[in-house]
Each structure stands twice: as structure tokens, then as C-alpha cells.
N, C-alpha and C positions, 0 to 999 in steps of 0.2 A: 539964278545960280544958288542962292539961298534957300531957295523953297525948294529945290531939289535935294540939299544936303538935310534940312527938316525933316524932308517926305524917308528920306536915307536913316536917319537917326530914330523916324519913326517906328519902321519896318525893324530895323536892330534891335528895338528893346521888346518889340511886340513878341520877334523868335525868341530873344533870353524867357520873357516871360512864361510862355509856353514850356521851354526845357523845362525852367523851375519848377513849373507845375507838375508835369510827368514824373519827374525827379521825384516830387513828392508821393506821386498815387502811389509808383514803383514800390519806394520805401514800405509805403502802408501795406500793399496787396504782401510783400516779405514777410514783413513783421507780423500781419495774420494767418500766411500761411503757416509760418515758422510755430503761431500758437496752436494749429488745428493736428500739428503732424508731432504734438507732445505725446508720448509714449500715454493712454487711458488705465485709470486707475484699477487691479485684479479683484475682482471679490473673491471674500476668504470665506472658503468651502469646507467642509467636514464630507470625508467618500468613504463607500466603501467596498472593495471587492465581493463582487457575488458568485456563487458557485452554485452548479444544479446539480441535485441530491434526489433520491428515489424518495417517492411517497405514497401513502394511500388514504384513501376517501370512502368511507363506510355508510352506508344506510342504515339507520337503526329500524328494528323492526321487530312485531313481538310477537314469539310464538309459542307455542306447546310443546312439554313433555311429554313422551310417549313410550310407554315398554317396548324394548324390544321385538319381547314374543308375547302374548295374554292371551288368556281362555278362563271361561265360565268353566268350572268344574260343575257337571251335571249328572243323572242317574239317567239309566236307558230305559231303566222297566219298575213298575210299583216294588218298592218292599221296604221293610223295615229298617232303620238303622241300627247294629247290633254295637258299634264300636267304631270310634273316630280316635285317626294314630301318629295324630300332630297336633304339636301346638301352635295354636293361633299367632299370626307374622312371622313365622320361623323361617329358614330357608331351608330346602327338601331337596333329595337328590331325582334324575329321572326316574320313574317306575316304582317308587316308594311309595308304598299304600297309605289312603288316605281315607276313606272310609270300607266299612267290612258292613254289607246290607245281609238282612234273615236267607240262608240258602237251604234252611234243614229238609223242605218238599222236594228240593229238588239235588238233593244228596239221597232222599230215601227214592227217589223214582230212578236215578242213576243206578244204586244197586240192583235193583229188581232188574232194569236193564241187563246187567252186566251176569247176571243171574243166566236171562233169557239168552244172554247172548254163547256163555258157557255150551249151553244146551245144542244152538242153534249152531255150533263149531262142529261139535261131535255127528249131529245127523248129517250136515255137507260134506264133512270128511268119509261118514262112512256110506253114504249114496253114490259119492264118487267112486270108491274104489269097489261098489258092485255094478258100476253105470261103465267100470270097462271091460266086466266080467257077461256087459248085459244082460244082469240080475234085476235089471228095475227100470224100470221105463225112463228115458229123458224128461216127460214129462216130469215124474215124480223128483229128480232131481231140482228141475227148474223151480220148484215151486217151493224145496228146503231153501236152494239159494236165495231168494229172491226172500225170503222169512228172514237169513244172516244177513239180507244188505239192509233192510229196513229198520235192523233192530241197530244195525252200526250206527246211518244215519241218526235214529232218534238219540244214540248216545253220545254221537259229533254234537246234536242240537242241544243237549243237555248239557253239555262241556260248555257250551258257547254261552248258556243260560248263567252257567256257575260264576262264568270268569266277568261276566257284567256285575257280581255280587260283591267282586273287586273292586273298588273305584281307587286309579293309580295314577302318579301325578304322569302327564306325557312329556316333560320336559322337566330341568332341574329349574329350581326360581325360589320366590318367596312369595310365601302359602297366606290368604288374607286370614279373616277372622271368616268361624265357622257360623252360617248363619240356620244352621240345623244342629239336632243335639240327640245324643242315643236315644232310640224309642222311639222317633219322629218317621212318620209313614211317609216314604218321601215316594212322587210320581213323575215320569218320564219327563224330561225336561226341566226340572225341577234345579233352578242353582240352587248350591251346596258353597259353597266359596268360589274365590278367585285364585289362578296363579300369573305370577309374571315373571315375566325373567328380565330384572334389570344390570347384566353383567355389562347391559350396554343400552345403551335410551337413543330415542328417535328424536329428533326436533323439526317440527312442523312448520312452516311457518311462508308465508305467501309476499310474492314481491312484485312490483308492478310490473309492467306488462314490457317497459321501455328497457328493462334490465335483464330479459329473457337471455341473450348472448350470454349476460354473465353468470349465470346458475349453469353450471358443468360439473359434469362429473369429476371428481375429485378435488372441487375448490375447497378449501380450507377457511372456515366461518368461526368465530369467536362469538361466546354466547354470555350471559351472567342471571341469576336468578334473585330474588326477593330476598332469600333468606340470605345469602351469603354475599360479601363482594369480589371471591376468587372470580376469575375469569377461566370458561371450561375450551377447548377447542374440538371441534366435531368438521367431519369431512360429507362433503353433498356425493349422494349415492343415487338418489332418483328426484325426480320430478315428474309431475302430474302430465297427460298425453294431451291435454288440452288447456287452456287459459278460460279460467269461470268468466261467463259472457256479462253476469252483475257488475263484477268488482275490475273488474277487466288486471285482474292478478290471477298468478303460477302460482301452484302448491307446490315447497320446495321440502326433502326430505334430507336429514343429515344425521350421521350417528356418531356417537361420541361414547368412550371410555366410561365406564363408571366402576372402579375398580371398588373402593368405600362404599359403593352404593349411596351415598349421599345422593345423587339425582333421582327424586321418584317423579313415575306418573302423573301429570296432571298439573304441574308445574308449570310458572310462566317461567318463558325463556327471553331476555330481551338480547336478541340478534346482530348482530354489527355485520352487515353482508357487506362487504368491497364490492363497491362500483368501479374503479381504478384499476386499468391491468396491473402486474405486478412491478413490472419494468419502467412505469410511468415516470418521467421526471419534472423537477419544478424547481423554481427558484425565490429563497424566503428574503424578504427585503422589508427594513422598517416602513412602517405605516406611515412615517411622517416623509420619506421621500416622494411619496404619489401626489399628483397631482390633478386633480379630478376637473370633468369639464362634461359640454353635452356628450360629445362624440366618443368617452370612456375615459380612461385612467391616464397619466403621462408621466415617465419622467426623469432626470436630468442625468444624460451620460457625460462622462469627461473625454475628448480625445484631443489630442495636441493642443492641452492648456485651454481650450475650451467648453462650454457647455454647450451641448447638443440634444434637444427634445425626442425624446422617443417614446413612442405610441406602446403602452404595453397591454394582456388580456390578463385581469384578475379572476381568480377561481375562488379563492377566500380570504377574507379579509377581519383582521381582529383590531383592537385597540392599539396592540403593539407591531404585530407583523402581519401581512400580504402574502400570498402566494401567487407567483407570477408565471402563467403557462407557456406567452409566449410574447416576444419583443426583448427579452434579455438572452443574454447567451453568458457561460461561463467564463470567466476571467473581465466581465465587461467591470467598470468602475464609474458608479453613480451617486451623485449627491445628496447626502442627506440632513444638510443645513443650507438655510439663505436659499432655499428652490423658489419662493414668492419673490426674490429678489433677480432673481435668474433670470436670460431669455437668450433664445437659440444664438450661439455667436458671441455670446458675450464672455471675454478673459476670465479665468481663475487662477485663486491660486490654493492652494490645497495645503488644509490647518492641519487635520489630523484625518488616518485610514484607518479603518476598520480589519 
């Protein structure tokens, strides 16, 4: 009976023991749940709202000035120079003579002409009116006529001779220096000066081959030269019918205002041609939000109190700002402090916005 109330008394403290112990794990497992489910401390952010805005993206590139219109002023036929009736760089109207060559042989051979031709009037006039009287043979007609057309003719050629003794500008412009001087025998071909008409200049200039799309007629190109730092604007009018198989670049043509004539001939032009439609958008974001890695750029969006990683594609990138083509959208709100401190999911709380 003893040993049965022992074995009794055993078993009783054995289960107390056991509760106890449970009791306690219990306790513990609370008390560290209770610390895991502390509300985690926010990192403090600096954000700022992004907006996308129109921009453009220029290729520099360098080309030539070119006159509008230019011509060699040249002589057709040997003769003298009697008289030059400009002065050198002036600007000239159209058909404003410019040199006067020796025409006295062929003024005195004109008269004698006009002499013969007097003559040759009166004998057709008066063979006709006995040619319907049939006072004279047809033939003998045929033969006064055929004397008036030849003597006309040689005096059309002689007129034609005269007006080449003219040398006249074909367009209005400005006149170079003269590189002949009165008295000088000048011969067919022979430059005399230059004229050009720069009330408007051409700019030349070649683009690679990948940019062909964007040379259109009527794109609008910004230019600058050496001498000045104004910037001039000129609009593309033509382009070349084939791409040079060397350079594998377009010859592109553009013309611009030159009211001062400030732009001359021969001038380097440095180019700024848009590669950028005009409607293209982007979004500029400080330098110091991006987060660089193999796979490209990243970085830190806000949305319900947290930060969230986003993959973004960078176009250009300076010291201070980014341009972002694509992975942000308008209104989005991104971080621009503590992003090394950052990681996808993790609480914030936002110091100050942009």
C-alpha cells in the first residue's frame, strides 16, 4: 500500500513538472514573438516628383557655306577691255554692266551693213511690184530676195557680235575684285570676276547614313560659325539622290536668311542636326538617384510608404542630372537620398520633396 501511494506521489510531481516546464517555453515563444512583431524602424528619404517634358538631341556636325547662286563672269569672244563699270566687292543690280570690250570693227561693218541693206529694201520692193505686173521674171526676183535675207541675217549676227561686247551681271549679287584691268586682251573663256548672290547661303553638310529618316524636307537645323557666336537657323531643302559609298554619309542641303550678309561663301558652319523627333519625351532626374549595376541603371520608387526598385533606360547622363527615356512615368516619386541604404520592400519615411 505504500509503495503504491510513492509510485502515486511520483507520477504527480512528474505531470506538475512537465506543466511547469511548458509554462515556461510558452512564456518565452510570447515574449519573442511579441519582440519580432515591433513595428521596424522607417528610413528617412529625401523624394522627388518627376515629370516628362519635351526634348531634343542634336548631332554636331561640320559643314560649308555656299552662295546661293555663283558664276565665273567670263568673255565669249577675243577683245579688248575698253571700260570696267564697278567697283570691286560692291553689290550690283541684275543686268548692270560690268565690263564694255573694243566693238569699233564691228559697229563699222554693222553700218555698211545697214547701208546694203537700205539698198536691198528698195530693189525687193520695187521687183515685187513689177513681178505682179510680169514685168520681170520670178526668177530675177528670187535672187534681189534672197540678197535682203542674207544681208538681214549678217546684221542679226552682227547685233549678236555687239551685245557679247556687253558683259552684264545675270543676276543681282556682289561683284568680287576684278582680276583684269582696261586694255587687257581678254580671250573666250577667260574669268574676269566672280558674282554671288548671298541674300541667302546654302549649308552643306553630310550625315551618317543611320540618320537618313531624319534629313527631310523642311527640318529646321541651327548652325554657328568661327567668327561669331550668334546662332543662325536654316531650313533642309534637298538632299543628295544617293549616300557616298566611301563615307557611307548623305549630302544634306539647307538655306538660311542672310539679310546683313554677314554669312559668306566658304565659311565653316558647325551644324547641330536633331536626331530626336520633335514630340519626343524624357524625364530629368538627379545623378545621384541612379543606381548602377551589370544589367543597367535602377532606381528607388516610393509607393505605400515603401521603396520599390525600378529598372530604368538612361539616354544621357551628366554630373548633376540623367535623362530617363524609359521605366519612369509622370507623377512617379523617387528617391534621392539613402538609395545605398535602400532595398526593394523596405519602409520609409520621407524628409523632404522636390
Amino acid at each position: 500500500m505504500k509503495k503504491i501511494l510513492m509510485w502515486s506521489q511520483i507520477i504527480l510531481a512528474t505531470i506538475l513538472l512537465t506543466m511547469l516546464l511548458s509554462s515556461c517555453e510558452t512564456s518565452e515563444a510570447e515574449t519573442n514573438s511579441g519582440a519580432t512583431q515591433a513595428p521596424m524602424q522607417k528610413l528617412p528619404v529625401d523624394v522627388k516628383v518627376v515629370q516628362a517634358s519635351s526634348y531634343q538631341q542634336d548631332e554636331l556636325i561640320v559643314g560649308t557655306i555656299v552662295a546661293n547662286r555663283q558664276v565665273e563672269i567670263v568673255s565669249e569672244i577675243p577683245r579688248k577691255v575698253i571700260s570696267i563699270t564697278f567697283k570691286d566687292g560692291t553689290y550690283i543690280q541684275k543686268g548692270q554692266l560690268l565690263y564694255k570690250l573694243d566693238d569699233a570693227d564691228l559697229k563699222a561693218k554693222l553700218k555698211k551693213i545697214e547701208a546694203q541693206l537700205v539698198l536691198a529694201r528698195t530693189d525687193e520692193k520695187r521687183l515685187s511690184e513689177l513681178l505682179k505686173t510680169q514685168a520681170v521674171r520670178e526668177q530675177e526676183y528670187d535672187q534681189v530676195l534672197s540678197t535682203l535675207q542674207a544681208l538681214q541675217a549678217e546684221e542679226e549676227l552682227l547685233q549678236v557680235e555687239l551685245s557679247k561686247t556687253e558683259i552684264r551681271a545675270p543676276f543681282a549679287g556682289r561683284i568680287g575684285i576684278s582680276k583684269v584691268h582696261e586694255g587687257t586682251l581678254v580671250g573666250p573663256n577667260m574669268v574676269l570676276t566672280n558674282l554671288q548672290d548671298v541674300s541667302k547661303v546654302k549649308i552643306h553638310f553630310a550625315i551618317p547614313e543611320k540618320y537618313i529618316g531624319k534629313a527631310k524636307e523642311g527640318t529646321k537645323i541651327t548652325f554657328k560659325t568661327d567668327f561669331s557666336e550668334e546662332s543662325y537657323t536654316a531650313q533642309i531643302t534637298a538632299t543628295e539622290p544617293h549616300v557616298d559609298a566611301g563615307s557611307r554619309s548623305l549630302l544634306v542641303e539647307a538655306i538660311a536668311n542672310n539679310p546683313q550678309n554677314e554669312l559668306r561663301a566658304g565659311l565653316s558652319a558647325k551644324v547641330s542636326f536633331p536626331t530626336i523627333s520633335a514630340d519626343a519625351q524624357a524625364i530629368m532626374i538627379p545623378s545621384e538617384a541612379l543606381i548602377p549595376s551589370p544589367q543597367g541603371y535602377t532606381v528607388f520608387t516610393i509607393k505605400n510608404g515603401t521603396a520599390r526598385a525600378q529598372a530604368v533606360k538612361v539616354q544621357n547622363r551628366t554630373e548633376s542630372e540623367a535623362m530617363i527615356l524609359e521605366g519612369l512615368s509622370s507623377g512617379d516619386t523617387i528617391m534621392v537620398s539613402n538609395v545605398l541604404r535602400a532595398g526593394d520592400g523596405v519602409p520609409v519615411q520621407i524628409v523632404s520633396a522636390q
